[in-house]
PDB file of N, CA, C and O in Angstrom:
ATOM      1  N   UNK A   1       1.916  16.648  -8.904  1.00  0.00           N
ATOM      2  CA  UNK A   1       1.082  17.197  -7.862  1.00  0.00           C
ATOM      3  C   UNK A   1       1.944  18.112  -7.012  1.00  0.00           C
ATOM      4  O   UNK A   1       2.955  17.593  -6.539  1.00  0.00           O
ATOM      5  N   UNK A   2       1.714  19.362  -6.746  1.00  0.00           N
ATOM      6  CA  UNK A   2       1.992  20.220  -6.328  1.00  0.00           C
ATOM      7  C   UNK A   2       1.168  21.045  -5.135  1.00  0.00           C
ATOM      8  O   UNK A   2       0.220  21.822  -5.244  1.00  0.00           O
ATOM      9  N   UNK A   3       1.841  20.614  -4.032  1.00  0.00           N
ATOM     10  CA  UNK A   3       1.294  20.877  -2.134  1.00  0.00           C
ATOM     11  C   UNK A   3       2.306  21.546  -1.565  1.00  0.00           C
ATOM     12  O   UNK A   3       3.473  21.227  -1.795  1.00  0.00           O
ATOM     13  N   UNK A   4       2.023  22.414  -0.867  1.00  0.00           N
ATOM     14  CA  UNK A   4       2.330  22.838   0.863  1.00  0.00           C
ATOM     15  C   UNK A   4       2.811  22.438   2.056  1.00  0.00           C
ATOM     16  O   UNK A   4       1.926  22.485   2.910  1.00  0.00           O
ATOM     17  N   UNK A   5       4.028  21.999   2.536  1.00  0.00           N
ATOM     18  CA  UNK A   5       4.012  21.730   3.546  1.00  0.00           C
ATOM     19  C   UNK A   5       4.307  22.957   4.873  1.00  0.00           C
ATOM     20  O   UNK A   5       5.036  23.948   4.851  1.00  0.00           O
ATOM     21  N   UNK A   6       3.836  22.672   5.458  1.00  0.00           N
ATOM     22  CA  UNK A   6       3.834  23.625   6.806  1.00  0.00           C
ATOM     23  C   UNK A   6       4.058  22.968   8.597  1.00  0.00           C
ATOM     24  O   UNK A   6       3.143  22.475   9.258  1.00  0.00           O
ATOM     25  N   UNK A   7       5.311  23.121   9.008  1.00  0.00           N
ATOM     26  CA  UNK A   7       5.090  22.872  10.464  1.00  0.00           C
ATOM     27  C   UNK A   7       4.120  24.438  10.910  1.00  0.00           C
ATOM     28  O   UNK A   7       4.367  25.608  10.619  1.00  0.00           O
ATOM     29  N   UNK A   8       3.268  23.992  11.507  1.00  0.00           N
ATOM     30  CA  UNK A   8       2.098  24.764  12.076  1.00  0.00           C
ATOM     31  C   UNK A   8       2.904  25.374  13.046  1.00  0.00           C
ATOM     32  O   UNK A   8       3.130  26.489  12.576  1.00  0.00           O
ATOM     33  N   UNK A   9       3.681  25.251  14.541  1.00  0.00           N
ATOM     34  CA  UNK A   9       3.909  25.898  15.063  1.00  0.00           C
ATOM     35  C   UNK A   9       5.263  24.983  15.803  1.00  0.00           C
ATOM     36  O   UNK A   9       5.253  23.788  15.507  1.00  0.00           O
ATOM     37  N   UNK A  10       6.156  25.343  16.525  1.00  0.00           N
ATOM     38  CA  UNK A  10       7.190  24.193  17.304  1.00  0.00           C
ATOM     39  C   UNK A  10       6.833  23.462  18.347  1.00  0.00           C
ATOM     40  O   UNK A  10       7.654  22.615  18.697  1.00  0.00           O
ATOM     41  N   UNK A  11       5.328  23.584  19.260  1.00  0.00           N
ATOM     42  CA  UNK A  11       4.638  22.796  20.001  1.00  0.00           C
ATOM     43  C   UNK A  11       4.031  21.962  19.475  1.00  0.00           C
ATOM     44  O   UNK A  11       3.903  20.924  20.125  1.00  0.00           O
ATOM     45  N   UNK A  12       3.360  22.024  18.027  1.00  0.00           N
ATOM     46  CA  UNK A  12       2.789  20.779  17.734  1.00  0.00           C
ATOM     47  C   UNK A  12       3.244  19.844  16.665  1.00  0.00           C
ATOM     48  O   UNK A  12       3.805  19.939  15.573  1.00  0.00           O
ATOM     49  N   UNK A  13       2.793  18.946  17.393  1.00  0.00           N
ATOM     50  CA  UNK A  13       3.465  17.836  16.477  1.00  0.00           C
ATOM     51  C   UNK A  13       2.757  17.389  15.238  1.00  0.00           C
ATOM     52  O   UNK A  13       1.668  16.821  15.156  1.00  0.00           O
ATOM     53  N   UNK A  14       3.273  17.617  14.644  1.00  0.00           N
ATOM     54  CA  UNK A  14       2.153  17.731  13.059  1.00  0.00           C
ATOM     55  C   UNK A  14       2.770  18.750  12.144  1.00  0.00           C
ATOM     56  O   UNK A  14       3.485  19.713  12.424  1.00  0.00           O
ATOM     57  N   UNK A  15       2.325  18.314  10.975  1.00  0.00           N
ATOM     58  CA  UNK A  15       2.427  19.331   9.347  1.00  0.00           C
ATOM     59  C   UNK A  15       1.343  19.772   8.866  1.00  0.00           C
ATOM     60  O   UNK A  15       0.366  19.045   9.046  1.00  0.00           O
ATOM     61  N   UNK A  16       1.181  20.745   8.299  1.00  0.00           N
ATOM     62  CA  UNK A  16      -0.692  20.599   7.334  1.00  0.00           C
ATOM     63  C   UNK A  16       0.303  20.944   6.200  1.00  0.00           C
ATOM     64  O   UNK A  16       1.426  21.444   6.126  1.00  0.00           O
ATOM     65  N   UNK A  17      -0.673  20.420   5.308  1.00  0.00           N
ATOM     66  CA  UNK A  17      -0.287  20.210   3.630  1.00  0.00           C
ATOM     67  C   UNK A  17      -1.829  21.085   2.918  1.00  0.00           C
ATOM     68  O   UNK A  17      -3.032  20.969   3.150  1.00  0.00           O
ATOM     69  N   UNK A  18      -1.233  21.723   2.232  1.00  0.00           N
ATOM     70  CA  UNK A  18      -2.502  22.182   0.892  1.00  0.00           C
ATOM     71  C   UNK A  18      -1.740  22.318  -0.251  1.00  0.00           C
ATOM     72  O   UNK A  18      -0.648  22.851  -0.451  1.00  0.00           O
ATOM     73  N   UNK A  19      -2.729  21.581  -1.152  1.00  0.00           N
ATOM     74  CA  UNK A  19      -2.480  21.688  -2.374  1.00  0.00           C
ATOM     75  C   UNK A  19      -2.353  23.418  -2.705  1.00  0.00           C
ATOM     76  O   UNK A  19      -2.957  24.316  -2.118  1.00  0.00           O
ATOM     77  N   UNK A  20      -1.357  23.549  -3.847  1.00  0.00           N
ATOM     78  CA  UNK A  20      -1.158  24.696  -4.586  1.00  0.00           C
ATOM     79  C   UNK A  20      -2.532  24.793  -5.724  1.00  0.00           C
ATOM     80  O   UNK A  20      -2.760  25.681  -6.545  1.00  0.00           O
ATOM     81  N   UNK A  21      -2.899  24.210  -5.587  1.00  0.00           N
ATOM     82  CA  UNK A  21      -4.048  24.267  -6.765  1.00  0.00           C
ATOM     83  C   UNK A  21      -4.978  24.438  -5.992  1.00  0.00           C
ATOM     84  O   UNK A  21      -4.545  24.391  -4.841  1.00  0.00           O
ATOM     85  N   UNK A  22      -6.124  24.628  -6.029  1.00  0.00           N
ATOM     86  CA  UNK A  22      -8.023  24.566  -5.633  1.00  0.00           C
ATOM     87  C   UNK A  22      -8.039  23.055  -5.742  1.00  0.00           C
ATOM     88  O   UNK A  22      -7.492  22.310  -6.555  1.00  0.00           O
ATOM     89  N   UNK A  23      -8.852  22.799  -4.651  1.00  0.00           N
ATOM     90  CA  UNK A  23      -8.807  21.386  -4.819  1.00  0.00           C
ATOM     91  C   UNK A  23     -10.345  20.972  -3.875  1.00  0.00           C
ATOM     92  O   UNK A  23     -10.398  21.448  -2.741  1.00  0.00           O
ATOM     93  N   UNK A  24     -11.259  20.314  -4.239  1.00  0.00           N
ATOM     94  CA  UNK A  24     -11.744  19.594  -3.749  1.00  0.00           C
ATOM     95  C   UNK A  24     -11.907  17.919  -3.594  1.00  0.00           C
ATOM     96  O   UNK A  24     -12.085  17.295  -4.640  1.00  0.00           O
ATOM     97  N   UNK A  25     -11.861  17.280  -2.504  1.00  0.00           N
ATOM     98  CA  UNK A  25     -11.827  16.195  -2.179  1.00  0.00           C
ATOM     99  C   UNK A  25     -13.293  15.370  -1.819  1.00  0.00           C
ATOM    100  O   UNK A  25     -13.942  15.576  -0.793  1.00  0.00           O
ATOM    101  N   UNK A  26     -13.639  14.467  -2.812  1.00  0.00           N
ATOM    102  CA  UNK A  26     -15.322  13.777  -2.441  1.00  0.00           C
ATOM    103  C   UNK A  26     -14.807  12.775  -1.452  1.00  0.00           C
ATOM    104  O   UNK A  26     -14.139  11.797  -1.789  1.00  0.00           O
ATOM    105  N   UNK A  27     -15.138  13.051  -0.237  1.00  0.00           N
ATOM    106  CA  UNK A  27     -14.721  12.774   1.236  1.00  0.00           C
ATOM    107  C   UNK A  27     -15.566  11.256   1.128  1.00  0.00           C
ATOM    108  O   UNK A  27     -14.872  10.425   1.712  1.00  0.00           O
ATOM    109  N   UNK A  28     -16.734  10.665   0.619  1.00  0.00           N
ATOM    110  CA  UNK A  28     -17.182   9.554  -0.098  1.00  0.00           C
ATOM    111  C   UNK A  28     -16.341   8.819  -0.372  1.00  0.00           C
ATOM    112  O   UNK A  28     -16.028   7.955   0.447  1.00  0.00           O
ATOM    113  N   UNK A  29     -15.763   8.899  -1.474  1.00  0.00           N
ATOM    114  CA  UNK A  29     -14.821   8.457  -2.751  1.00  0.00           C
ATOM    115  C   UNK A  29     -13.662   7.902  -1.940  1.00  0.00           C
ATOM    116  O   UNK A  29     -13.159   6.793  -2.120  1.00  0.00           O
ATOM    117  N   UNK A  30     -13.275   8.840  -0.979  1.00  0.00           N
ATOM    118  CA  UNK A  30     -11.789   9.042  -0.578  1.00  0.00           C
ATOM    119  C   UNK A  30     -12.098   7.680   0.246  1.00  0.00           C
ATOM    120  O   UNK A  30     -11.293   6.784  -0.008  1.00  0.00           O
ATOM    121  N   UNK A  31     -12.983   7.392   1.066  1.00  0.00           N
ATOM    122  CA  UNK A  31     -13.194   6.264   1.942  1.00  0.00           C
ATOM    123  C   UNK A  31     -12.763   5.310   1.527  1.00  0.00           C
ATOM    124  O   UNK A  31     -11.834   4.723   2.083  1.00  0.00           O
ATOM    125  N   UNK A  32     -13.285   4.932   0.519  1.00  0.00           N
ATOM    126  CA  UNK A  32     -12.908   3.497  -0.391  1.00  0.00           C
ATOM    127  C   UNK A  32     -11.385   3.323  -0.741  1.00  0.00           C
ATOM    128  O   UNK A  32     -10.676   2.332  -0.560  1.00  0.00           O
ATOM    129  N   UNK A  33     -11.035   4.655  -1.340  1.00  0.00           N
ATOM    130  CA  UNK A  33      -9.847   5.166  -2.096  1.00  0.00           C
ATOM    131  C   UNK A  33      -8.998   4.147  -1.070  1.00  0.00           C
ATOM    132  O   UNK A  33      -8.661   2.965  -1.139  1.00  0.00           O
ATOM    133  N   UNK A  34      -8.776   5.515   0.193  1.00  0.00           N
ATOM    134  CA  UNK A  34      -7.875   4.915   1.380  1.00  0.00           C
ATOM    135  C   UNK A  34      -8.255   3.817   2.142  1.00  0.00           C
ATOM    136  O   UNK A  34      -7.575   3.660   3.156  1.00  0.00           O
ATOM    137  N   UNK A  35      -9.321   2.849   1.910  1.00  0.00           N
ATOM    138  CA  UNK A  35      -9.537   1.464   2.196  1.00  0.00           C
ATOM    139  C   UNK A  35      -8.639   0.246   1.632  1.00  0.00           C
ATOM    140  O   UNK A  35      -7.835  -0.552   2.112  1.00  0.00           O
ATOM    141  N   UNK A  36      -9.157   0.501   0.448  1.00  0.00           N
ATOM    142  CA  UNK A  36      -8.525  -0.690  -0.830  1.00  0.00           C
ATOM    143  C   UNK A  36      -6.678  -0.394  -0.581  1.00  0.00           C
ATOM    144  O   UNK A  36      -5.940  -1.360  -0.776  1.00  0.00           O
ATOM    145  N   UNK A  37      -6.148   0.753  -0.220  1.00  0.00           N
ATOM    146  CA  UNK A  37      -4.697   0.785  -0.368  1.00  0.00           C
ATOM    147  C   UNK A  37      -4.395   0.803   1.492  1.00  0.00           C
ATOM    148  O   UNK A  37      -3.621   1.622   1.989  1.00  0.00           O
ATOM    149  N   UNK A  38      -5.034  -0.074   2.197  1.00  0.00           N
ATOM    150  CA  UNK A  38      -4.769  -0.384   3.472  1.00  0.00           C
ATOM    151  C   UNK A  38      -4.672   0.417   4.814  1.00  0.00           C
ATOM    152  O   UNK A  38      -3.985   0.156   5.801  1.00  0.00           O
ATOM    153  N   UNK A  39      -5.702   1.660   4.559  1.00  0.00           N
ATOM    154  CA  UNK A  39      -5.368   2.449   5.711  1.00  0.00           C
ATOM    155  C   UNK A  39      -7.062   2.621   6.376  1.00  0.00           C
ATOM    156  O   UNK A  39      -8.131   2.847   5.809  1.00  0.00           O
ATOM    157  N   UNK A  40      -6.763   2.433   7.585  1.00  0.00           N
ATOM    158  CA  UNK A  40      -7.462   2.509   8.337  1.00  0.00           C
ATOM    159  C   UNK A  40      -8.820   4.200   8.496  1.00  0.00           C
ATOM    160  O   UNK A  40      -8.507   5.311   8.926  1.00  0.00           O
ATOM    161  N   UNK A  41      -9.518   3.984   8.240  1.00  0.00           N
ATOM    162  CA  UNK A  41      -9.863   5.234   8.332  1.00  0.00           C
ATOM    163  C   UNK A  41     -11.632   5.709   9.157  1.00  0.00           C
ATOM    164  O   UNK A  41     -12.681   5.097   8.956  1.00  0.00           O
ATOM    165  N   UNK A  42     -11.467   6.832   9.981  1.00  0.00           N
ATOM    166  CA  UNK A  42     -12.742   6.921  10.295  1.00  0.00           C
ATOM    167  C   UNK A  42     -13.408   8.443   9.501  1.00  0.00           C
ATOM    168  O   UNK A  42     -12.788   9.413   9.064  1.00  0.00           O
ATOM    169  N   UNK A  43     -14.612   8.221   9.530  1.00  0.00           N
ATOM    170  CA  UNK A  43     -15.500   9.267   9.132  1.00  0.00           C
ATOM    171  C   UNK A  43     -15.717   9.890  10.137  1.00  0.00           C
ATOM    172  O   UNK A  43     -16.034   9.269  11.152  1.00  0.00           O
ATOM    173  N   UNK A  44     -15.595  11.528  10.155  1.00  0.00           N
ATOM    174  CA  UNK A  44     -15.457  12.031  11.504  1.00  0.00           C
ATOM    175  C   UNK A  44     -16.576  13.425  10.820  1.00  0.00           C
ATOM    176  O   UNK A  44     -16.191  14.591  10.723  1.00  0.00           O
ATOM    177  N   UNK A  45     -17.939  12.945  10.427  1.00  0.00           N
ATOM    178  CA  UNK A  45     -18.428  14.294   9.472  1.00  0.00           C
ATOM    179  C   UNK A  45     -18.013  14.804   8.350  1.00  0.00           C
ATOM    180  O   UNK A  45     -18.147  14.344   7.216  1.00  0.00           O
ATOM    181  N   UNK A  46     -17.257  16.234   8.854  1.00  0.00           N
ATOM    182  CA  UNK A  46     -16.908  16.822   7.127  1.00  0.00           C
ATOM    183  C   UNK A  46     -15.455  16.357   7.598  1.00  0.00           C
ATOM    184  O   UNK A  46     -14.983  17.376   8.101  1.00  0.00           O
ATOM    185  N   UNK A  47     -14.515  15.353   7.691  1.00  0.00           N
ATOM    186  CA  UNK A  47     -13.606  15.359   7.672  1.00  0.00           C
ATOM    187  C   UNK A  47     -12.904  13.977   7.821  1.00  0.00           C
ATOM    188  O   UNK A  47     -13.587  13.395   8.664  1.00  0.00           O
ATOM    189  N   UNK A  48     -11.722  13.015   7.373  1.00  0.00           N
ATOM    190  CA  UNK A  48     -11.836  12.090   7.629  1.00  0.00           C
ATOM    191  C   UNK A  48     -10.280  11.916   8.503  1.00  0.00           C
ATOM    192  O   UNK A  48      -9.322  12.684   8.411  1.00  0.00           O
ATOM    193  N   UNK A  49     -10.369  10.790   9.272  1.00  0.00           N
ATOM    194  CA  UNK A  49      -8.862  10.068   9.998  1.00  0.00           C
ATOM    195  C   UNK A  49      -8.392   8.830   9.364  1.00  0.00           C
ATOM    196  O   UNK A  49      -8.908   7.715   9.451  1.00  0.00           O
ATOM    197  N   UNK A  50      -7.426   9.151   8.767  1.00  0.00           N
ATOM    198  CA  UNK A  50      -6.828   7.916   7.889  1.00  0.00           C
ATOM    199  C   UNK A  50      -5.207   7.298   8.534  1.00  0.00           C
ATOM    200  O   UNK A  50      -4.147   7.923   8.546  1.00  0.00           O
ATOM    201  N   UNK A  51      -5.443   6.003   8.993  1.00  0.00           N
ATOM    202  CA  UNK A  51      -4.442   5.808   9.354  1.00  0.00           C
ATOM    203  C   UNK A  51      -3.576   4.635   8.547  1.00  0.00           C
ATOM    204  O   UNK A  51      -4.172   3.668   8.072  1.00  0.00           O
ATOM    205  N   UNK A  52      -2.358   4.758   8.443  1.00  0.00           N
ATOM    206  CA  UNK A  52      -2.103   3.745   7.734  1.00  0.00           C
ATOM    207  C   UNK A  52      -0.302   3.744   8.503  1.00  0.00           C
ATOM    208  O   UNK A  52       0.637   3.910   7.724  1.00  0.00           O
ATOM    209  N   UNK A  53      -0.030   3.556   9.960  1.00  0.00           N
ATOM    210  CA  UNK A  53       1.359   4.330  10.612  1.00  0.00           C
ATOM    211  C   UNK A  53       1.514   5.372  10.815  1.00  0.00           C
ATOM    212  O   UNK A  53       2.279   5.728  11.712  1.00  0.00           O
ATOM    213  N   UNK A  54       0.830   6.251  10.039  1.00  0.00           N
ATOM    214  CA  UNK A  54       1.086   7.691  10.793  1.00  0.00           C
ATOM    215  C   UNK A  54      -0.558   8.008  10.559  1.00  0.00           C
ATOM    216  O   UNK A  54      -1.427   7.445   9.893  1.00  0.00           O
ATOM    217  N   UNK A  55      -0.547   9.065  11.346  1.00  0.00           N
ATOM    218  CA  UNK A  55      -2.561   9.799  11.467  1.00  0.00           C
ATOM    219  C   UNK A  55      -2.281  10.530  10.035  1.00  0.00           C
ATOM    220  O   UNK A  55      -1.227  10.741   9.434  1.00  0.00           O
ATOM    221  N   UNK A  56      -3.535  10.810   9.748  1.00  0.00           N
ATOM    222  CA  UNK A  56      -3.358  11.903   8.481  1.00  0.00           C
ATOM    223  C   UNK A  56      -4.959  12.248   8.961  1.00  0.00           C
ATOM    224  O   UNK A  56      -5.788  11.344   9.065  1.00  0.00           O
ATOM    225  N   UNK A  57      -5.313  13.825   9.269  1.00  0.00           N
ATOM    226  CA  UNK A  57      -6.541  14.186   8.974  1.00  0.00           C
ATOM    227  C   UNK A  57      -6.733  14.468   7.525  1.00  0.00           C
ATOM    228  O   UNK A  57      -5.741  14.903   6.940  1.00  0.00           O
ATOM    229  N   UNK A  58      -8.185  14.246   6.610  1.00  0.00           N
ATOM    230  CA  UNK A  58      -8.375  14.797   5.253  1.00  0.00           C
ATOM    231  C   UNK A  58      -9.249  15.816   5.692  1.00  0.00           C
ATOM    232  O   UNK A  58     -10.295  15.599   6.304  1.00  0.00           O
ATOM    233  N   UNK A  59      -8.871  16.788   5.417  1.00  0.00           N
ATOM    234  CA  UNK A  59     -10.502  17.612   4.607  1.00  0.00           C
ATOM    235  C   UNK A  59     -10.712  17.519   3.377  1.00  0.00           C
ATOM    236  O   UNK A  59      -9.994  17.137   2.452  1.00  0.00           O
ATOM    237  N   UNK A  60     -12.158  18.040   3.438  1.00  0.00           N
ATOM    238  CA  UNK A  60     -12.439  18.221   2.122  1.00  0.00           C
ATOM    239  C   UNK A  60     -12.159  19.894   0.613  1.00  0.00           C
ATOM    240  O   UNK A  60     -12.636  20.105  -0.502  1.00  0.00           O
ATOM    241  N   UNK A  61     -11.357  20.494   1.339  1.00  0.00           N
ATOM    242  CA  UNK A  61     -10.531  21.076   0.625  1.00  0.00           C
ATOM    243  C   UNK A  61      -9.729  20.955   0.291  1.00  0.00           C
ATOM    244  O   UNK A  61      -9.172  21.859  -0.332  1.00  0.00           O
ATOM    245  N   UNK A  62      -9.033  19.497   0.540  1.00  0.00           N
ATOM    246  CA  UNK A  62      -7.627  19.015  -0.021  1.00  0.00           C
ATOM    247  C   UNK A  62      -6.965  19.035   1.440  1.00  0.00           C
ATOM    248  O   UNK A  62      -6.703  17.886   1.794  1.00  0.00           O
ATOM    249  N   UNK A  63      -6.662  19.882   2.272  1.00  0.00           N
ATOM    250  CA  UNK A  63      -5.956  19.868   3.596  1.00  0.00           C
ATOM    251  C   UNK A  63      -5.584  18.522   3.732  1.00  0.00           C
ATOM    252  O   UNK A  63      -6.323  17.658   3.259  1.00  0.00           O
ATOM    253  N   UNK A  64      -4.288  18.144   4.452  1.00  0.00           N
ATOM    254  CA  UNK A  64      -4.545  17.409   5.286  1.00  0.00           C
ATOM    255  C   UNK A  64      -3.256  18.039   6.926  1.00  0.00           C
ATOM    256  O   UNK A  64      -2.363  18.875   7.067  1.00  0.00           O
ATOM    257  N   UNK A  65      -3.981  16.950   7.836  1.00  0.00           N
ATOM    258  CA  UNK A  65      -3.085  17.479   8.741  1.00  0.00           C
ATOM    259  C   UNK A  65      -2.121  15.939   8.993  1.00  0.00           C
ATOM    260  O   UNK A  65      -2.880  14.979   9.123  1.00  0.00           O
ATOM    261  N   UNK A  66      -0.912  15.637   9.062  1.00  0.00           N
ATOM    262  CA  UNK A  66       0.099  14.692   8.889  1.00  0.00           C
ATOM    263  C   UNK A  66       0.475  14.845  10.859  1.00  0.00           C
ATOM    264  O   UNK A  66       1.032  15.808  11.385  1.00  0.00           O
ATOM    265  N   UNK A  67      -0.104  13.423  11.672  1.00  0.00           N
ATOM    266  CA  UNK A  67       0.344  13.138  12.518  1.00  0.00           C
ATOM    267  C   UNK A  67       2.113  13.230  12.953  1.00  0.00           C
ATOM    268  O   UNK A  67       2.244  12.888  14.128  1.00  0.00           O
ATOM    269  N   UNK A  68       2.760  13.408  12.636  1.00  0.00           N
ATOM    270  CA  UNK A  68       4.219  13.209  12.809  1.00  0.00           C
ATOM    271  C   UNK A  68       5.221  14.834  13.131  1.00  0.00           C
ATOM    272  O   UNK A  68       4.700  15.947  13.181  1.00  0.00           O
ATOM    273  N   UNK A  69       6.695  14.552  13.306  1.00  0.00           N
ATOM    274  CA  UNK A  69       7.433  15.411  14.309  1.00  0.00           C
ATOM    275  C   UNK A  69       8.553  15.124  13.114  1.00  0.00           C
ATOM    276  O   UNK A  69       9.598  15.773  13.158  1.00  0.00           O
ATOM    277  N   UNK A  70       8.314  13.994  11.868  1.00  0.00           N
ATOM    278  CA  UNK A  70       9.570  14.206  11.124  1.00  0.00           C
ATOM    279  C   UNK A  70       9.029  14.920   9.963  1.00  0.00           C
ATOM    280  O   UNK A  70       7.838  14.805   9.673  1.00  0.00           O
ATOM    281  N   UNK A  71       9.830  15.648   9.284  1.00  0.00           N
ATOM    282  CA  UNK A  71       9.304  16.387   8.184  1.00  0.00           C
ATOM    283  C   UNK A  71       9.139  15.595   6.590  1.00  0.00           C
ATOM    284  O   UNK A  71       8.362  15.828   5.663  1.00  0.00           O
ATOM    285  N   UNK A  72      10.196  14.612   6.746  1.00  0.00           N
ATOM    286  CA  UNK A  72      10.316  13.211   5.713  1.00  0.00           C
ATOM    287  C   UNK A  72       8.999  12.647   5.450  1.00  0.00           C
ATOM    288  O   UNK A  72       8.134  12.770   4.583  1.00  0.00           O
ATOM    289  N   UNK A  73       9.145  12.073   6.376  1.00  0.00           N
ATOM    290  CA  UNK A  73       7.727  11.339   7.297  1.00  0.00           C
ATOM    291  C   UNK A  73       6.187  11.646   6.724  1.00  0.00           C
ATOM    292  O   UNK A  73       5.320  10.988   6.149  1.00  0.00           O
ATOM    293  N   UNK A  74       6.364  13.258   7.290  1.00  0.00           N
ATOM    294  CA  UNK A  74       4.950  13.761   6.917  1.00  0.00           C
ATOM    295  C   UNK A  74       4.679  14.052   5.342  1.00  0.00           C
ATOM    296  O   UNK A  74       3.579  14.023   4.790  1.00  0.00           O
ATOM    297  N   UNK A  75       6.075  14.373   4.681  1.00  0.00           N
ATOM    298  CA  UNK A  75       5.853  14.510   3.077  1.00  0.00           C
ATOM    299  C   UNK A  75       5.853  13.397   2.592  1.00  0.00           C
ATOM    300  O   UNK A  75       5.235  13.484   1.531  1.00  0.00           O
ATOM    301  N   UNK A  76       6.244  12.223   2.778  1.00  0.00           N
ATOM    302  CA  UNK A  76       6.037  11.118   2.275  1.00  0.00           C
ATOM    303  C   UNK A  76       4.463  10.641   2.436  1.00  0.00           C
ATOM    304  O   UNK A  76       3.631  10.525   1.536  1.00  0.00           O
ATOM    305  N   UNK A  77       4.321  10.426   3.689  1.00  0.00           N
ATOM    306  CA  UNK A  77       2.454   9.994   4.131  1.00  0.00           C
ATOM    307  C   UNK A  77       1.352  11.245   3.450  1.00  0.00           C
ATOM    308  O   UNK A  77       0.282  10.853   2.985  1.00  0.00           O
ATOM    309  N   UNK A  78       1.636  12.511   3.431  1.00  0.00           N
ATOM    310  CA  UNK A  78       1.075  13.503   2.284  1.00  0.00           C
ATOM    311  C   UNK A  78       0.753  12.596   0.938  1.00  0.00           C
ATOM    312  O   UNK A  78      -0.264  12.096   0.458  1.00  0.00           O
ATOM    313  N   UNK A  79       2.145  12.645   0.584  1.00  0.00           N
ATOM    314  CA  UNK A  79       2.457  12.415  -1.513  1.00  0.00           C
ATOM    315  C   UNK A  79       1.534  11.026  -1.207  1.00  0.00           C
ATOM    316  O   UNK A  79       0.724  10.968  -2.133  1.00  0.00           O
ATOM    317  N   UNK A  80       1.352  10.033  -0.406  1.00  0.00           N
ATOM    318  CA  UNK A  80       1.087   9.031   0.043  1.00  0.00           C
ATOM    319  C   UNK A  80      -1.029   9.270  -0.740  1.00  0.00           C
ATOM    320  O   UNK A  80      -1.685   8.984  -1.741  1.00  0.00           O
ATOM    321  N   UNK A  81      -1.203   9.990   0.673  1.00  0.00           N
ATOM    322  CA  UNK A  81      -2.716  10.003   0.649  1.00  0.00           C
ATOM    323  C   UNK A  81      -3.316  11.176  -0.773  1.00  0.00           C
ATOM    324  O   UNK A  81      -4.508  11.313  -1.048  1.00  0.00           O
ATOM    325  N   UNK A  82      -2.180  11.891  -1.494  1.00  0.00           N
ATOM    326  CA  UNK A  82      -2.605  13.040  -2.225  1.00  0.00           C
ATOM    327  C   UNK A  82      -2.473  11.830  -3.679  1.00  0.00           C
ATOM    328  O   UNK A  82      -3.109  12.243  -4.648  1.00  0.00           O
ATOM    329  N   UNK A  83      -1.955  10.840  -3.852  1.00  0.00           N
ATOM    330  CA  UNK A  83      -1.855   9.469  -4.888  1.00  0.00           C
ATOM    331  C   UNK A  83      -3.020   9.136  -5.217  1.00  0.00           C
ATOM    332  O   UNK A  83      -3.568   9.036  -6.315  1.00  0.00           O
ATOM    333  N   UNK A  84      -3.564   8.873  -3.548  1.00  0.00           N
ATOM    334  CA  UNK A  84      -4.813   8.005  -3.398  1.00  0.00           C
ATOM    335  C   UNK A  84      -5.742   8.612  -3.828  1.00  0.00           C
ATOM    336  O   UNK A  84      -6.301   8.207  -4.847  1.00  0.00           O
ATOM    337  N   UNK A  85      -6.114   9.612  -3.254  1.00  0.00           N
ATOM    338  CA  UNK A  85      -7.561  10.314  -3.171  1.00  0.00           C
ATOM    339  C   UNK A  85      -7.878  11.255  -4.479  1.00  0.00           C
ATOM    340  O   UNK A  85      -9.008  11.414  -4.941  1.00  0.00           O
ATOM    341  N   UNK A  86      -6.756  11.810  -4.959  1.00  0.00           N
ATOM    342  CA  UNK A  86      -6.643  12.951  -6.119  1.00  0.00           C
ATOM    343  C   UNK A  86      -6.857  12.056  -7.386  1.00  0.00           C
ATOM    344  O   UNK A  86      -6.839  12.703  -8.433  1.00  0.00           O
ATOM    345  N   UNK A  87      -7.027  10.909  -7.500  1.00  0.00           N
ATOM    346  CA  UNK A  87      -5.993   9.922  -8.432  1.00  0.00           C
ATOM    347  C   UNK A  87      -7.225  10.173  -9.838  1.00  0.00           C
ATOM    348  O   UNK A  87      -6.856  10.197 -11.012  1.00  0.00           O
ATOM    349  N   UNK A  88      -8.328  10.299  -9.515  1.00  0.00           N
ATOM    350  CA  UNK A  88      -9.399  10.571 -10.483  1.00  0.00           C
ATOM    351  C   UNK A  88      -9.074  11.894 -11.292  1.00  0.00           C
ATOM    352  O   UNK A  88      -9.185  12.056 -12.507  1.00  0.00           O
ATOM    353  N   UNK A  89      -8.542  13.024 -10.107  1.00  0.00           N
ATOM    354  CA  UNK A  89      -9.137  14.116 -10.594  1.00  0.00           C
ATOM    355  C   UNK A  89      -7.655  15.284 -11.114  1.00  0.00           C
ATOM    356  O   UNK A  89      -7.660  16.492 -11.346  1.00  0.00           O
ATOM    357  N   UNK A  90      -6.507  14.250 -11.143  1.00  0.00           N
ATOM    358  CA  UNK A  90      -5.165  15.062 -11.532  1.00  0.00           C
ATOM    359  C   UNK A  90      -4.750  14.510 -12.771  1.00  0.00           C
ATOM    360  O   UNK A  90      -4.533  13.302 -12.859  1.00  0.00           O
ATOM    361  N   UNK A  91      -4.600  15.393 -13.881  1.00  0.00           N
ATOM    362  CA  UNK A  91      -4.640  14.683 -15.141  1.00  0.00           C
ATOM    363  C   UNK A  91      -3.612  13.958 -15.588  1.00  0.00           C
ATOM    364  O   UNK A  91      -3.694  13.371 -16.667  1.00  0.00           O
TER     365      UNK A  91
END
């Protein structure tokens, strides 16, 4: 699996990640996904909050945005939720 990481700007605290590929995410699916592997998560519309120690926003284009200020951190909790949710649809 092959993603993006990006510090967005030096004020905020956070990464966004996109997949290098086209990617859609069944924001459904993903609920359960990131349930059963212990992370907390709310449905926020088209978008979800998954927590499991660090925030992770999902969209449903694959995005996510990674709560954290370490860059480790946020690529690990990424590769983390991109396991979970992709796990159907990466061959």
């Amino acid at each position: 699996m092959t993603y993006y990481l990006l510090k967005p700007c030096k004020g905020h605290a956070g990464y966004l990640s996109n997949m290098k590929k086209r990617t859609k995410v069944d924001l459904r699916t993903a609920i359960g996904l990131l349930e059963s592997n212990g992370y907390e998560v709310m449905d926020i519309k088209h978008l979800l909050i998954a927590k499991k120690g660090i925030e992770v926003t999902v969209y449903p284009n694959g995005k996510l945005l990674v709560k954290t200020d370490d860059e480790d951190d946020a690529r690990q909790a990424a590769e983390a939720i991109y396991s979970i949710i992709l796990s159907d649809s990466e061959p």
